[in-house]
C-alpha positions in Angstrom: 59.1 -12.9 -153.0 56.2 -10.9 -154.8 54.7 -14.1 -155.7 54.3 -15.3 -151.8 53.0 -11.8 -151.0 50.2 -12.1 -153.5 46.5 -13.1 -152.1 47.9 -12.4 -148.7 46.4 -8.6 -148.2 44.4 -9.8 -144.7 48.2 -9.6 -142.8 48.5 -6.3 -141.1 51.1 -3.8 -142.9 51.5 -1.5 -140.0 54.2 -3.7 -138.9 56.1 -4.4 -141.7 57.7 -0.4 -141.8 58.6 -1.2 -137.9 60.9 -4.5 -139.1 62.4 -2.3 -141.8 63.1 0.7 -139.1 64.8 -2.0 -136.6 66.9 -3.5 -138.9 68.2 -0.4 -140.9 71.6 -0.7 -139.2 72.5 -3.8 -140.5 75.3 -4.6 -142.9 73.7 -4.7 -146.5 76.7 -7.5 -147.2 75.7 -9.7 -143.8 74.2 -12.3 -145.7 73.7 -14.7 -143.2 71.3 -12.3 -141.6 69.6 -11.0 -144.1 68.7 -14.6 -145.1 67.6 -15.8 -141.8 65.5 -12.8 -141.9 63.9 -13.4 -144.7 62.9 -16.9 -143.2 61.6 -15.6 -140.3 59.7 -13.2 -142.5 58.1 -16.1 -144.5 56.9 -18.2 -141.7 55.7 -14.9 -139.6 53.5 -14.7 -143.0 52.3 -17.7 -143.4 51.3 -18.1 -139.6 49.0 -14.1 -139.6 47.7 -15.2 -143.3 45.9 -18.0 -141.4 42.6 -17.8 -141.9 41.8 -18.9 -137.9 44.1 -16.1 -136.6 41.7 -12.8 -135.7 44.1 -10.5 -134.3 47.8 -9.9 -134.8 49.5 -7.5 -132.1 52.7 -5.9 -132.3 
């Protein structure tokens, strides 16, 4: 996961403590969720480390 993270400093990090907060109620053995939210995370990542995207809200 490191490794996708790396040259990708331009995507905001204000919002990645907000996911964390929102999700700390979840089962640490729901895997199913944890996975798909790792996915999500991934393409949310790819799509603000666009160069052509300017401004990311929350």
């Amino acid at each position: 996961m490191l490794a996708r993270s790396k040259g990708k400093a331009r995507v905001d990090q204000g919002k990645l403590p907000i996911e964390f907060r929102k999700n700390l109620s979840l089962n640490k053995k729901d895997f199913g969720s944890i996975e798909y939210m790792l996915r999500k995370g991934h393409r949310q990542l790819e799509i603000y480390s666009d160069p052509g995207i300017r401004n990311v809200s929350h």
